[in-house]
C-alpha positions, -999 to 999 in steps of 0.1 A, spaced: 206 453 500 192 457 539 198 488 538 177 498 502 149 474 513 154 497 543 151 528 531 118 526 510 102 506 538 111 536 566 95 554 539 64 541 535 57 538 576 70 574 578 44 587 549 18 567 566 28 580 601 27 617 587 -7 610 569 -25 593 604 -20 624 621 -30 649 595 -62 649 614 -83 634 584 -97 598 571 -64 582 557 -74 576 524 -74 539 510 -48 548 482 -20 561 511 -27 532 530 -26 509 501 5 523 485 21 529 520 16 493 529 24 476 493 54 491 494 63 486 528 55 444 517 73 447 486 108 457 498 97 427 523 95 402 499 122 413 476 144 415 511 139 380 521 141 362 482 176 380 485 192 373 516 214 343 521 197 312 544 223 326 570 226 354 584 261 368 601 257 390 632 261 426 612 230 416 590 212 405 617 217 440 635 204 455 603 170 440 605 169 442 639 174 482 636 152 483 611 126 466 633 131 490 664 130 521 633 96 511 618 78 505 651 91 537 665 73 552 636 44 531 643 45 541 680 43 579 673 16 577 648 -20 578 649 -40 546 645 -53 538 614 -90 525 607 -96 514 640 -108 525 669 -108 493 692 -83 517 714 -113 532 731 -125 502 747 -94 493 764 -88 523 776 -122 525 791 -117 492 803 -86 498 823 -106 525 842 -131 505 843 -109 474 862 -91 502 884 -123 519 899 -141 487 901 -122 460 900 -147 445 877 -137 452 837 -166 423 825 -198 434 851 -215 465 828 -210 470 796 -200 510 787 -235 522 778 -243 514 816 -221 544 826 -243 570 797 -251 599 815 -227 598 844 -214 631 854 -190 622 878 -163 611 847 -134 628 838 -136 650 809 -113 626 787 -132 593 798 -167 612 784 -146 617 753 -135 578 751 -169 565 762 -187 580 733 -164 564 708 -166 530 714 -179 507 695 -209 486 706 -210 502 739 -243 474 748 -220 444 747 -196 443 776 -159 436 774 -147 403 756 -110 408 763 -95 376 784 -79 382 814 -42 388 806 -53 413 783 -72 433 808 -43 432 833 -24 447 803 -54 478 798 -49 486 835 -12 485 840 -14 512 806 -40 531 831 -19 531 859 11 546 836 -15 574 819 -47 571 824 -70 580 793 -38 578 765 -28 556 739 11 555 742 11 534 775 -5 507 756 16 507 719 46 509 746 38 478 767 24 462 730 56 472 712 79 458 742 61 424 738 70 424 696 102 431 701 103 406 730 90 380 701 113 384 681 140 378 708 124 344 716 121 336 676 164 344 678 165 318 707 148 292 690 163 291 655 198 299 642 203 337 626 186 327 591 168 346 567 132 336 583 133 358 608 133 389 588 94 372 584 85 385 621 111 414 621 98 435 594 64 424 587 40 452 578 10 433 591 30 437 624 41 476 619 1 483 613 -17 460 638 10 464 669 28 496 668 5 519 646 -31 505 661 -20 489 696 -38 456 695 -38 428 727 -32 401 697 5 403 705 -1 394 740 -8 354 731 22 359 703 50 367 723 33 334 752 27 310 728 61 317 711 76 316 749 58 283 757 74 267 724 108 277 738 103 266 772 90 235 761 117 229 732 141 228 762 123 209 790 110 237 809 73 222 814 63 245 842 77 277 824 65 262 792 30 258 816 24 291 825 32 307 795 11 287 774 -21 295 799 -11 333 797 -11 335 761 -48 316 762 -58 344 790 -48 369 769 -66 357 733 -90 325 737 -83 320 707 -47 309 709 -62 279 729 -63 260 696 -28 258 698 -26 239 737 -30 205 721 -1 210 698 24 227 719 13 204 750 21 169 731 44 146 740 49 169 774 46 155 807 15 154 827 36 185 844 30 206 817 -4 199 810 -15 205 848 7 234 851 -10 250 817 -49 239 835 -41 252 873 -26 290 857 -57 291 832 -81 287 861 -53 313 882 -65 341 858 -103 335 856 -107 330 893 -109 362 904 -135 370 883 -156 337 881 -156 337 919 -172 371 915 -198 360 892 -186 381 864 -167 367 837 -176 377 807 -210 384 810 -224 380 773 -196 398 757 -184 368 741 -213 348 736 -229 380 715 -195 382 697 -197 342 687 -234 343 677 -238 375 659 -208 385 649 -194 381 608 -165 400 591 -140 384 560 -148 354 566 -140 326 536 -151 290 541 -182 301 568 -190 331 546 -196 305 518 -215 278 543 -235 307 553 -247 319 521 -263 285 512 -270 267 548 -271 303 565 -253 313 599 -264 288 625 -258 255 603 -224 273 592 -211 274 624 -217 244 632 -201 224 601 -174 245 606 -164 236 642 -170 204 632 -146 201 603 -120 222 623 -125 189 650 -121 164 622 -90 181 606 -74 184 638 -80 148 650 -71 139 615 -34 151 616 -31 141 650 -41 107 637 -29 101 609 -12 130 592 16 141 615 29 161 587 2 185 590 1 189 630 20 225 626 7 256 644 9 277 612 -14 252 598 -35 248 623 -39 284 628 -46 287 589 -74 259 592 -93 277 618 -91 311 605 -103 300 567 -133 287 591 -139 316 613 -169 339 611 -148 366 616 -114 372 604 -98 407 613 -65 416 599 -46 414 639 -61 383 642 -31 373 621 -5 384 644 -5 351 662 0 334 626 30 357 620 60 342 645 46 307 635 50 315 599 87 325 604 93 296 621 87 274 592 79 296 563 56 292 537 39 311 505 10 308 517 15 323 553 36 352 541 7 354 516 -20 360 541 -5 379 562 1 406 539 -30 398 518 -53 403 549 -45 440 545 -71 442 517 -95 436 542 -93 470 550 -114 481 520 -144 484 537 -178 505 525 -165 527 558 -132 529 546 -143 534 504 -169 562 517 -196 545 497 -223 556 512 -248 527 497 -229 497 517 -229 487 554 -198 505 572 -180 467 575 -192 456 544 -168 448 513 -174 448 481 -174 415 459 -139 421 448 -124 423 479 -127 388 495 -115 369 461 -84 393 459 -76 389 496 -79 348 496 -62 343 459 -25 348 471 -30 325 500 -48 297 480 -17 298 447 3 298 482 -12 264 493 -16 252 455 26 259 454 31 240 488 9 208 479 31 211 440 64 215 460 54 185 483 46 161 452 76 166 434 98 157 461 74 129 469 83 123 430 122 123 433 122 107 462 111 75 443 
């Protein structure tokens, strides 16, 4: 059974590993039917394996984990090209010591670059905005310079080496069960980490670690790696209050003093972040779902704004009064249905959480998200914006995730039901 569900995955990654280095546009069909049969054995993998797993099973998905993002490691990235600006930035923090001071555009003209670095320069995107990678994530761009400067494979290495190092955390924190074929062999994974080398899994493997830590007492290990993973996607922040309650005032000052250890450097300079983020938040709008529909009627500003707001409420709300509902994969699903922008490695961070306490409608979106890909870029329709979709796109993407959430709530009343 592993080893069928196996077989047509490795074949999938290895079709789409052949196809990204063919030296031409993957086209959306490949990727599609690469990827949907990749998810497929996935699903039909996990309805079939027993709750618990004995140690050769576990061996087998662990292989196949290893096997697809060896694949993923040795091909090309596919539909995206956010690659360049880390690389540029970990040139950038080496020579200067300064990855947020001047954007790329500032260096335009300069002679005095490498040959390859001319090459990376004029492919990144938005090369007016400067950097809005947190700290932890630009240490990671300029230990991959120091190995090679200028070349992918540092980066999906160190990237790859913090999945796998996920997953080993995820083994530590539940018994050898079914769920965590979820993490092991999730295509969203195998794309966004080993094919396309994204930072995402940075907070993943340090929020997952601060869990741990914390599940046995370690406050100050439980601390720091909870302020890492925050340094390394702000976005995981939403996650502090969660993981931090019922700690002790250890672990909460531990978390604050390692947070401000990582900005220092660069605050004390006077050059944290400047305006990189702040354009990203204000301008910034890709598959979004509950904003993109505020938006449309209230437009962006007013969006954004109800939006925060009701993430606040729902948060204090659970906290509250629906303990039930205080759950990272929840949490995590809240604020991403309310984001302006929701790129498919955003859900990495969702994915460990996810296989932690499963749910339709997590493994839903994390495989659904993939759809997002569709783009007018991606279609080569030449009458739509390069990141625009087309109306079917954002329907198909959100259905599977909202029968997911209909199915939980149905599940959750008929045992409310039976129980009385």
């Amino acid at each position: 059974m592993i080893t069928a569900a196996g077989a047509a995955s490795l074949a999938a990654y290895a079709a789409l590993c052949f196809f990204s280095r063919a030296g031409q546009p993957l086209p959306l069909w490949i990727f599609f039917a690469g990827f949907g049969l990749a998810a497929l054995a996935y699903i039909w993998l996990y309805r079939r394996l027993p709750e618990t797993l004995g140690r050769p099973e576990f061996r087998l998905i662990v292989l196949g984990a290893i096997l697809f993002r060896s694949i993923g490691f040795v091909g090309a990235p596919i539909y995206e090209n956010d690659f360049y600006r880390y690389l540029w930035d970990g040139r950038t923090f080496a020579v200067t010591g300064d990855p947020y001071g001047k954007p790329p555009s500032a260096s335009f003209g300069d002679e005095t670059l490498p040959g390859s670095f001319q090459d990376i320069l004029g492919r990144i995107n938005y090369p007016d905005i400067p950097t809005i990678y947190g700290p932890v994530a630009e240490l990671s761009f300029l230990l991959a310079y120091y190995i090679a400067p200028g070349v992918l494979w540092p980066l999906k290495l160190l990237y790859i080496a913090a999945d796998l190092g996920t997953l080993w955390l995820l083994s530590r924190m539940m018994p050898l069960s079914r769920n965590l074929l979820l993490y092991a062999w999730s295509p969203l994974l195998i794309k966004e980490v080993s094919f396309t080398a994204h930072p995402d899994i940075l907070a993943a493997v340090c929020l997952v670690g601060a869990a741990l830590a914390f599940q046995r007492g370690r406050d100050r290990i439980g601390g720091v790696a909870l302020a890492t993973g925050i340094c390394a996607r702000l976005s995981a922040g939403v996650l502090a209050p969660l993981l931090l309650k019922g700690r002790t005032k250890t672990a909460w000052t531990v978390a604050a003093i390692a947070t401000g250890a990582f900005y220092a450097p660069f605050v004390f300079r006077g050059v944290a972040d400047r305006g990189g983020l702040g354009a990203f938040v204000s301008e910034w709008e890709f598959n979004s779902f509950g904003y993109g529909l505020l938006a449309a009627v209230l437009g962006g500003y007013s969006a954004k704004f109800i939006c925060a707001g009701v993430f606040v409420s729902f948060y204090l709300w659970a906290w509250l009064r629906r303990p039930e509902l205080l759950h990272a994969d929840i949490l995590l699903g809240v604020f991403l249905f309310l984001s302006p922008v929701v790129n498919a490695w955003y859900l990495i961070l969702l994915v460990p959480f996810v296989a932690l306490r499963p749910s339709a409608w997590g493994i839903a979106a994390s495989i659904s998200v993939l759809i997002s890909y569709a783009t007018g870029l991606n279609l080569g329709l030449s009458g739509m914006g390069a990141f625009d979709h087309p109306a079917w796109v954002r329907p198909l993407e959100i259905a599977p995730v909202l029968l997911g959430v209909a199915y939980a709530f149905t599940r959750r009343r008929s045992a409310k039901d039976k129980a009385t």
